[in-house]
N, C-alpha and C positions, 0 to 999 in steps of 0.2 A: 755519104757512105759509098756511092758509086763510085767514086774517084778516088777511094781507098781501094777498096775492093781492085777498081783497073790497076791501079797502082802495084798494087803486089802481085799480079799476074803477070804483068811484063815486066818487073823484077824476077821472076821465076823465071820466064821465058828467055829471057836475057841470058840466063845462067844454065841455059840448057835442063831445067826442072820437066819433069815427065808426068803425065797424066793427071793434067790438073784439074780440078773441081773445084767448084764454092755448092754448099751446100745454106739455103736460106732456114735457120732455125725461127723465123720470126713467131709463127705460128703457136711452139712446144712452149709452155708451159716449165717453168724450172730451166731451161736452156740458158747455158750462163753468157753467151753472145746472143747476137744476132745472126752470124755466120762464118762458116767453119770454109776454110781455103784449102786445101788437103793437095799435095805431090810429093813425089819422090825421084829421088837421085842414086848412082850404084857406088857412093863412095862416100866416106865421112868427111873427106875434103869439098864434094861439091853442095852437100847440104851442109856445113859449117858458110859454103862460098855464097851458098842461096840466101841465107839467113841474113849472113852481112849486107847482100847488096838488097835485099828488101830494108832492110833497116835506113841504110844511106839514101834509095833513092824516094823512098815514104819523107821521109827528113826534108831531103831537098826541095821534093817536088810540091808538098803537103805544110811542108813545118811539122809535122808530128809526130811525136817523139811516141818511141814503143814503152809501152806500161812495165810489162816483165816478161822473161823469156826463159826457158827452160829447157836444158841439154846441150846446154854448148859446150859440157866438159868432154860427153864421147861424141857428141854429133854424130849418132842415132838416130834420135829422135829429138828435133828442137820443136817446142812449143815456143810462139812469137803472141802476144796480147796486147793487142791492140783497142782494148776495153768490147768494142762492139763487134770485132774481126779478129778469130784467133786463126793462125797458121799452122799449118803442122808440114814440118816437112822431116820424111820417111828415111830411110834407106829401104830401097826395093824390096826387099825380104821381111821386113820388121812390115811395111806396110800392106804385106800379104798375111801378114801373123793376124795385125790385130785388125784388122779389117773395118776400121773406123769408119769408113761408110754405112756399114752396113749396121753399125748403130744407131744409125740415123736415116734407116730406109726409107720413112716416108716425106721425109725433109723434100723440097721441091731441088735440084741438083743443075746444075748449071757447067757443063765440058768445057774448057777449053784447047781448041787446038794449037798443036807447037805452029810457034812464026818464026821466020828466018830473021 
């Protein structure tokens, strides 16, 4: 799971993805993963771009192919499922709307920062 988990963060980071989180749900009870990836981007092109290249290099890197994925028609909001890792990548504004963190506030929450 670690090396999924890394995996789609330097996928994000790769693509220039903004304020990224993993949020560990192991603990909750009804939690349909085990943990929630959460960033955002300011355009439907770089979250459509983010979504792609987590997929390709998850693939590559991993062999593991994505479960189901959701919103690539306005690339919005794409949900990525990864059965145990689900993804959500934002557009900046949507991701101030719904404030999906903050659903999950006592979830244990994991930063990471952008790499060049």
């Amino acid at each position: 799971m670690d090396k999924l988990i890394e995996t789609i963060v330097t996928a994000i980071q790769d693509k220039k993805g903004k304020d990224i989180v993993s949020l560990d749900l192991t603990g909750f009870d009804g939690a349909i993963c085990s943990h929630f990836i959460v960033c955002n981007a300011d355009s439907n092109a770089q979250v459509a771009g983010i979504a792609d290249g987590i997929e390709k290099d998850v693939y590559e890197k991993l062999g593991q192919k994505l479960w189901r994925i959701e919103g690539q028609q306005n690339a919005f909001w794409i949900a990525m499922d990864y059965v145990d890792v689900v993804v959500h990548i934002f557009q900046s504004d949507l991701r101030e709307f719904y404030k999906l963190e903050e659903l999950w506030a006592d979830a244990p929450m994991k930063k990471y920062e952008y790499e060049l």
